[in-house]
Legacy VTK file of the C-alpha trace (Angstrom):
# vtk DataFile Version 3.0
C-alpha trace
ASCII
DATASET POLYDATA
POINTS 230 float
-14.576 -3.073 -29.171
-13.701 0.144 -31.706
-15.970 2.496 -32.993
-15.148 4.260 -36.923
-14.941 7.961 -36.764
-14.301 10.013 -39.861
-12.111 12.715 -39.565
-10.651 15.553 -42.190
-7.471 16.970 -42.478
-7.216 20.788 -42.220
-4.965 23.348 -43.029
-3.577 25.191 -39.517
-5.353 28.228 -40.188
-5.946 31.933 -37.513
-8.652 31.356 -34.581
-11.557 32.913 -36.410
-10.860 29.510 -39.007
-11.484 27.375 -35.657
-14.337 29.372 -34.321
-16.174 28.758 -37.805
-15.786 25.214 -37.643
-17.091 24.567 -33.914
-20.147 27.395 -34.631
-20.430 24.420 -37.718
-20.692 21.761 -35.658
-16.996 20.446 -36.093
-14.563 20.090 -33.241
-10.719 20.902 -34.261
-8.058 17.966 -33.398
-4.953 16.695 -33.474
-4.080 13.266 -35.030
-0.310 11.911 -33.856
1.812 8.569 -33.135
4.931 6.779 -33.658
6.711 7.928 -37.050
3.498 9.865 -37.531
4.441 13.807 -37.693
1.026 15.830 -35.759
-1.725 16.118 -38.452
-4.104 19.116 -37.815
-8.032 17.608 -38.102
-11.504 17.834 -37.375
-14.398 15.689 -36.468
-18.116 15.858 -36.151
-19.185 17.174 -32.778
-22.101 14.477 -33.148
-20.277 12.068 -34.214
-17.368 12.330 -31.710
-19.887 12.230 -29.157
-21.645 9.028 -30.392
-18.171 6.894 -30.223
-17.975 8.082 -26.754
-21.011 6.800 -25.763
-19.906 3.540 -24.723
-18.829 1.622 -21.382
-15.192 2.428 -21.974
-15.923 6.465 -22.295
-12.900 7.923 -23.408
-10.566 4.613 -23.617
-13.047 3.510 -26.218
-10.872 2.762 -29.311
-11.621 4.378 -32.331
-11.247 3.303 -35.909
-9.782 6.660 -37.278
-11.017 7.045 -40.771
-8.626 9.752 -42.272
-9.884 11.572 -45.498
-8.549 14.975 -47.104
-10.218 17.683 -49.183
-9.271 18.404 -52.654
-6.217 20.693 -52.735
-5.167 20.057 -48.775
-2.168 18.092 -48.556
-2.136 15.378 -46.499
0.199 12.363 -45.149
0.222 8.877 -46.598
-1.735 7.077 -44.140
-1.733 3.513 -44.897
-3.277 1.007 -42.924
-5.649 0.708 -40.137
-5.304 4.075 -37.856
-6.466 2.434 -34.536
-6.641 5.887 -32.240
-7.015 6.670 -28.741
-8.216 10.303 -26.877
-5.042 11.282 -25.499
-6.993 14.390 -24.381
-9.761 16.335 -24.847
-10.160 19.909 -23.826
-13.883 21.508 -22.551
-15.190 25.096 -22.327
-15.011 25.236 -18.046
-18.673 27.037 -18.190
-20.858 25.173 -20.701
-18.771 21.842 -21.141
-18.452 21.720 -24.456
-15.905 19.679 -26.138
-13.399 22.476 -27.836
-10.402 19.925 -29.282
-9.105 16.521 -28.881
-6.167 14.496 -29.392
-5.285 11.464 -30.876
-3.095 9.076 -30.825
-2.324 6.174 -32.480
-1.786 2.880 -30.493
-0.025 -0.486 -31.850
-2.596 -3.149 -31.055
0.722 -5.446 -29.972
1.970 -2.886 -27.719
0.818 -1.783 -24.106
-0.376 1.321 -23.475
-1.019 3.232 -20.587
-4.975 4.257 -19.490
-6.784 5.980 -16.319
-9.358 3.526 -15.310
-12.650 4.392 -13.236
-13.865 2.548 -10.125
-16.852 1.248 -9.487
-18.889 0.377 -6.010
-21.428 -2.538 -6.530
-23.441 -3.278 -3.653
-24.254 -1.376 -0.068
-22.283 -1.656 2.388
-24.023 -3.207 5.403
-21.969 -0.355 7.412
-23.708 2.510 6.202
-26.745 0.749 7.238
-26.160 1.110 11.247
-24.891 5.138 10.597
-21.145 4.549 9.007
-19.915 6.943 6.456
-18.511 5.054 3.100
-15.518 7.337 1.957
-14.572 6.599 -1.894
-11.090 7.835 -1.362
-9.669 6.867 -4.987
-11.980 7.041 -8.123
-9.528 6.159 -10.805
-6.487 3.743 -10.823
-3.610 4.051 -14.021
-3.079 0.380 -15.464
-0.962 -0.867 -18.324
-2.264 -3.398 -21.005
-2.438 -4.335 -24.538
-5.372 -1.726 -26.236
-7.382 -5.066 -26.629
-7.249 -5.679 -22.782
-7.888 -2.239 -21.797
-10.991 -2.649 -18.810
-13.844 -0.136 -19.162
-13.785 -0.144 -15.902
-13.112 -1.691 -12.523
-15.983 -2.849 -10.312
-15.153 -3.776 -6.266
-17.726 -5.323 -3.887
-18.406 -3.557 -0.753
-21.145 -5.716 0.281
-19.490 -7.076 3.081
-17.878 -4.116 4.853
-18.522 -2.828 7.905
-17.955 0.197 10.447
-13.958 -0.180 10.755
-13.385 -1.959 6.994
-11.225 -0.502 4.538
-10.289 -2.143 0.613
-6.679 -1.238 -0.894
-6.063 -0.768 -4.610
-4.593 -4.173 -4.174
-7.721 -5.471 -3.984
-9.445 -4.538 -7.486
-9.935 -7.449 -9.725
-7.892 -7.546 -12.873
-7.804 -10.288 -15.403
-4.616 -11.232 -17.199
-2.932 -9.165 -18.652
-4.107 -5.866 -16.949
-0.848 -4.128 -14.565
-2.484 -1.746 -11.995
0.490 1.016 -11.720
-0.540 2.873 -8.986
0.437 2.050 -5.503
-1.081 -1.076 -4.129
-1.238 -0.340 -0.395
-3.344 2.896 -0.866
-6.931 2.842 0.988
-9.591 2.616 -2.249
-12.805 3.196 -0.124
-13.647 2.506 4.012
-16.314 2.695 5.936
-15.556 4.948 8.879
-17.974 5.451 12.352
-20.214 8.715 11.962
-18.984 12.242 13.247
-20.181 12.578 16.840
-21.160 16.322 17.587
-20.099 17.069 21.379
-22.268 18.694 23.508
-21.208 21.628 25.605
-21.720 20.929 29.138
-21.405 23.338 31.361
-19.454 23.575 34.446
-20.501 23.247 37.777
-20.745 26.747 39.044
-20.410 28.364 36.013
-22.803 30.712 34.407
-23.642 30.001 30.283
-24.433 33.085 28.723
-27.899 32.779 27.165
-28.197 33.786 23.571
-30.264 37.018 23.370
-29.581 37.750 26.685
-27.074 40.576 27.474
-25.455 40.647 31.105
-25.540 43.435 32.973
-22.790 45.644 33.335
-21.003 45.662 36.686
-20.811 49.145 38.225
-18.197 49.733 40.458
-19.633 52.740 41.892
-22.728 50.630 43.436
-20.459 47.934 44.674
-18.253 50.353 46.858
-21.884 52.666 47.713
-23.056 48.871 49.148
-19.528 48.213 51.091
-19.793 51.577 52.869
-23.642 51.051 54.166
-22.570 47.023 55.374
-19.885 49.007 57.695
-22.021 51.742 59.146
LINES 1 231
230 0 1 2 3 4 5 6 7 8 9 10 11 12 13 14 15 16 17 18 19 20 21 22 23 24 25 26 27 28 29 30 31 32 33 34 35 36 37 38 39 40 41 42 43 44 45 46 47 48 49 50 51 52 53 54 55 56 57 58 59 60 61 62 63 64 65 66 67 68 69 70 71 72 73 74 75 76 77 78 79 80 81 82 83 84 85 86 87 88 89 90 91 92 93 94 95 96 97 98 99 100 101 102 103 104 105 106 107 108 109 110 111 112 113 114 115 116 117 118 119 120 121 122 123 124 125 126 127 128 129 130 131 132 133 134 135 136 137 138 139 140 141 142 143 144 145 146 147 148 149 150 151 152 153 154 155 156 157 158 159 160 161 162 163 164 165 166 167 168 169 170 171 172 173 174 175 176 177 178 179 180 181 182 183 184 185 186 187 188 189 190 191 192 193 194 195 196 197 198 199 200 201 202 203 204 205 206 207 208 209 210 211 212 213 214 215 216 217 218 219 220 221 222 223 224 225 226 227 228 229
């Protein structure tokens, strides 16, 4: 599935240029590929936004849609410009999107994507007091754009206390090469944490909270020896 986003070219311009265009609603980019030398753009906030809104988040592919104001030059784009986020930086506060990059993928050629992981189903574990630990969210695979995965769903259903599912065991269709190592634990179901209770030994005092001993004088102790011998 692609999405069409329009984006403009701009001139490379001082911060304060860049700070009037996302106070305008416009997030500064960068537009690059094979044979294609970086092209400084910008996109609709909204519209970015809306072609991310899909099951395949940021591996959605996007139909780039290149245009140029009068008097900026621009490159001779011919062609379909089938685009990918190559990465998108956020203000760390407020999560706003501040620029993105993209780059332009060969719909013959594989490319390279972080997947997300999905759990269907509860794990009758958890059920009797087990702990389901989702060790890895994300796995790297390689495929043609075309047979890039939104996502990869794995059935834990039928685990139990004591069961454990490797990376090896993520369904992929044709096509789709998990890179990551296959032997890594993806999620388990381990036995609850068992809090051990102090108990005390036989003999032994346990100092009550609140409660402050006594001090020992050693005065009184040798006062008490001399009266037992007389």
């Amino acid at each position: 599935m692609e999405v069409k986003l329009k984006a403009t070219v701009r001139e490379p311009g001082k911060h304060s240029a860049i700070t009037e265009l996302r106070d305008a609603g416009l997030i500064p980019g960068t537009y690059y590929g094979k044979k294609i030398d970086p092209v400084s753009v910008y996109v609709s906030d909204h519209e970015l936004r809306e072609a991310l809104h899909t099951e395949a988040g940021l591996n959605v592919l996007i139909e780039l849609l290149v245009q140029a104001p009068e008097g900026v030059q621009a490159p001779d784009l011919k062609g379909k410009q089938v685009v990918i986020i190559k990465d998108m930086q956020r203000n760390p506060i407020r999560g706003d999107i501040l620029h993105v990059d993209f780059v332009k993928v060969s719909m013959t050629e594989e490319i390279t994507a972080a997947i997300p992981i999905l759990l269907n189903g509860e794990a009758p574990g958890v059920k009797v007091g087990g702990v389901l630990q989702h060790s890895i969210r994300e796995v790297t695979v390689k495929s043609l754009p075309a047979n890039l995965p939104d996502s990869l769903a794995i059935d834990v259903s039928v685990m139990e206390i004591g069961d454990s599912l490797k990376v090896s065991d993520l369904p992929v269709t044709e096509g789709v090469e998990i890179q990551d190592d296959l032997e890594e634990i993806l999620v388990s179901v381990v036995p609850p944490t068992k809090v051990e209770e102090v108990v005390p030994v036989e003999g032994e005092e346990v100092e009550v909270e609140g409660e402050e001993a006594e001090p020992e004088v050693i005065g009184e102790k040798k006062e008490e020896a001399e009266q037992t011998e007389e």
